[in-house]
Legacy VTK file of the C-alpha trace (Angstrom):
# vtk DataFile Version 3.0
C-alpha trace
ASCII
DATASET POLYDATA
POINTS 183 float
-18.445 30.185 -88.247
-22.362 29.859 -87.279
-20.937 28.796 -83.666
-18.905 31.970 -83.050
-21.361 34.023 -84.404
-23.855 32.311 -81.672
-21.144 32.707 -79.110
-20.393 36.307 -79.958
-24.597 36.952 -79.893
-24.659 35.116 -76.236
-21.741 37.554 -74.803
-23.402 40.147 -76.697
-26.863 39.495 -74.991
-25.254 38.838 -71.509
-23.327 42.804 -71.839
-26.972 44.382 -72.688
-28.612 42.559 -70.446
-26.915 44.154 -67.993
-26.515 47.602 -69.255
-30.818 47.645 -69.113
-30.685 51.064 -67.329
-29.291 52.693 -70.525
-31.361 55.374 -72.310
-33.589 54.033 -75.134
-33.319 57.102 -77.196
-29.193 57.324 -77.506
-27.206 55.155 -80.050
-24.674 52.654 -78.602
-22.029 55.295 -80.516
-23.165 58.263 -78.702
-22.973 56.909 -75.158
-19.879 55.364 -75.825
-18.488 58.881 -76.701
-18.730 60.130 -73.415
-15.424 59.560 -71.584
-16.732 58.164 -68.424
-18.398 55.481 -69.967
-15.819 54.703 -72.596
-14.557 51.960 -70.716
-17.977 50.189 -70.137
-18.401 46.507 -71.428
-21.171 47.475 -74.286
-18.432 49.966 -75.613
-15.547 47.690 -75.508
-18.169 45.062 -77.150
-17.036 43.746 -80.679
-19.855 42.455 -82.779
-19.679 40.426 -86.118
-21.397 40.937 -88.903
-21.490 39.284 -92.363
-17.878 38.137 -91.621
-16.703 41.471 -90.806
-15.826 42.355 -87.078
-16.619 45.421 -85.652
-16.769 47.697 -82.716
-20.452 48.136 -81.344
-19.348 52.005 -80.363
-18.828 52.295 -84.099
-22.307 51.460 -85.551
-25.083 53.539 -84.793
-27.217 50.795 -83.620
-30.019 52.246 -81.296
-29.357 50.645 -77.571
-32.861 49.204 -77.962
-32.200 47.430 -81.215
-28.758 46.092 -79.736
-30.836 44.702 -76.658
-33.402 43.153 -79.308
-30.572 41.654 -81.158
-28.801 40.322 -78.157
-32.641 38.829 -77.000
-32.828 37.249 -80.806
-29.103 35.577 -80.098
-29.418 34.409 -76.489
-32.301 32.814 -78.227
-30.532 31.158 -80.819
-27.901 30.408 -78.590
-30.205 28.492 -76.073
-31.727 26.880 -78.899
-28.800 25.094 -80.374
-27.804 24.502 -76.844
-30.762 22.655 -76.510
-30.291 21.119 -79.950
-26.767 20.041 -78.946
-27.890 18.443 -75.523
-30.310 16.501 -77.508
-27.991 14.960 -80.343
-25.175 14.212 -77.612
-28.230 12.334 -75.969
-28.910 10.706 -78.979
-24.936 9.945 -79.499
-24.676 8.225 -75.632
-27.740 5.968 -76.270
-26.414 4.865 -79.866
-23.165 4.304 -78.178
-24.433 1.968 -74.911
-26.727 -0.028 -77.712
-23.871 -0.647 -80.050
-22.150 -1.491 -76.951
-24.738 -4.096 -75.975
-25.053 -5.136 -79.099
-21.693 -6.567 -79.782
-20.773 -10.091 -80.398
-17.934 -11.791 -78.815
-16.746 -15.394 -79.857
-18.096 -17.132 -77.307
-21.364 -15.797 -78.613
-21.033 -17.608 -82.321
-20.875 -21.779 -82.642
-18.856 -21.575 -85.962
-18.482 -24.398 -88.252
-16.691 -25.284 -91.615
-18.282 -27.079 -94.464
-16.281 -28.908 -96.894
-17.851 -28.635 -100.199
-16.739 -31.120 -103.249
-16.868 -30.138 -106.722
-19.066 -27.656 -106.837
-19.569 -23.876 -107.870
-22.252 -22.758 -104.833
-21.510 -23.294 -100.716
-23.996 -22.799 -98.600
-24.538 -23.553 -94.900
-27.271 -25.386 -92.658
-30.438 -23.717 -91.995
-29.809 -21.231 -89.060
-26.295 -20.446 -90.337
-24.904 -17.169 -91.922
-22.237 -17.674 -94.461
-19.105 -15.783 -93.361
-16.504 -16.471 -95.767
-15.247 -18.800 -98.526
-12.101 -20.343 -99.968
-10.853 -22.498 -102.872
-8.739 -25.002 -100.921
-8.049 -27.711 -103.555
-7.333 -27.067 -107.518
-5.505 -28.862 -109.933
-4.748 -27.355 -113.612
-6.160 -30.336 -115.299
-10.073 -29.078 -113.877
-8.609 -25.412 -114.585
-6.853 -24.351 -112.289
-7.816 -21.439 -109.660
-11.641 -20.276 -109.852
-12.638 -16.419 -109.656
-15.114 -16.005 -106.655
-18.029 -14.155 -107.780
-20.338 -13.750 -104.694
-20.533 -14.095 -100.963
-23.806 -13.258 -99.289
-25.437 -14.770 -95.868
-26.577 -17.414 -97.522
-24.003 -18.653 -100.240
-21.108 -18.058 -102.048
-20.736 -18.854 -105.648
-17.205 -19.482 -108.029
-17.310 -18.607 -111.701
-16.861 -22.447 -111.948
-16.957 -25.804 -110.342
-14.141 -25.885 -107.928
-12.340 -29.291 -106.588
-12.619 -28.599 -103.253
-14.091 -25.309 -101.048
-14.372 -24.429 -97.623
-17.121 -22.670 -96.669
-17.363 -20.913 -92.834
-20.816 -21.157 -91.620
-21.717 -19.101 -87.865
-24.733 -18.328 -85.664
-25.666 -16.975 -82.557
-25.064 -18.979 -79.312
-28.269 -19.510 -77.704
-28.637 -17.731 -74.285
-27.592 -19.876 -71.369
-30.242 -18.918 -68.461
-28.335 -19.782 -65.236
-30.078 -22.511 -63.710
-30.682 -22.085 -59.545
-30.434 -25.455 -57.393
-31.695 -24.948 -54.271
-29.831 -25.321 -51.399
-30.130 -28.436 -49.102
LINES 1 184
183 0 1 2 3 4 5 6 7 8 9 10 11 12 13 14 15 16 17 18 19 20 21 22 23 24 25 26 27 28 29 30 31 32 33 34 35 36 37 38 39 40 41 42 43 44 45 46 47 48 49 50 51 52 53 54 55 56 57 58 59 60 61 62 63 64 65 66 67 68 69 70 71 72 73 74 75 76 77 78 79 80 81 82 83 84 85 86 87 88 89 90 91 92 93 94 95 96 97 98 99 100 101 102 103 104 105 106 107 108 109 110 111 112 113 114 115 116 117 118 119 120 121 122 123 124 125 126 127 128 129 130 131 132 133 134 135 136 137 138 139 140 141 142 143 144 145 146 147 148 149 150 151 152 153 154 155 156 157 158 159 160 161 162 163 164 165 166 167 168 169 170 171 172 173 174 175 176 177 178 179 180 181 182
């Protein structure tokens, strides 16, 4: 709605800007009343206000407050403009960063611990915990255990399980190309 009020103000502004030979003194009603100007943009110019559309030959606007109006909406319209330019700027850079930022698998060294009767898995020091499973149960130790928390570094069963698997990643290091000199 805001938009095609600000679009509306931006037409508006463009028509008066170029009607700036128009007396000061006359309404935008009265000199549309004369037949040879009837068919002028300003006249033909539909304006909306508070939700309500309405001819601009039908208000009895004063030219010069119509050309102050249409300043005030050129302004707004150059200002979100501006604001819009901005936040798609903002939108490209979040998008080539998130692009950068990525991981692919040959960018994780992955591992799986196997973890014996026990109700916590964790990983070695440098790795993030990325999932965990009950792989072993028998009904005699109670059967299947609820699991109650997975975080980066651990994952925890409401009891001691028989057997768990526990996936543990990290980052690759970077591999720097190394340059041999020719001989």
């Amino acid at each position: 709605m805001r938009l095609r009020t600000l679009i509306t103000g931006g037409a508006f502004a463009l028509i008066l800007g170029a009607c700036a030979g128009l007396p000061d003194g006359m309404t935008v009603g009265e000199y549309c009343a004369n037949p040879d100007k009837a068919d002028e943009a300003v006249c033909q110019l539909k304006v909306e206000i508070d939700g309500q559309s309405t001819a601009l030959a039908d208000t009895n606007m004063s030219l010069s407050k119509a050309r102050q109006m249409a300043d005030d909406a050129m302004a707004a319209a150059q200002s979100a403009q501006a604001s819009a330019d901005s936040a798609q700027d903002t939108a490209n850079r979040a998008l080539r960063l998130g692009q950068t930022a990525m991981l692919k698998e040959e960018d994780l060294i992955c591992k799986t611990n196997v973890i014996q009767k026990s109700d916590i898995g964790t990983c070695e020091p440098g790795y993030t915990v990325m999932g965990c499973t009950q792989t072993r149960y028998t009904t005699r130790a109670g059967g299947l255990s609820f699991l109650r928390e997975v975080n980066s570094e651990q994952c925890r069963f409401n009891s001691k399980v028989l057997e768990m698997n526990v996936r543990c990643c990290m980052t690759a290091p970077v591999q720097k190309a190394l340059s041999v000199p020719a001989r």
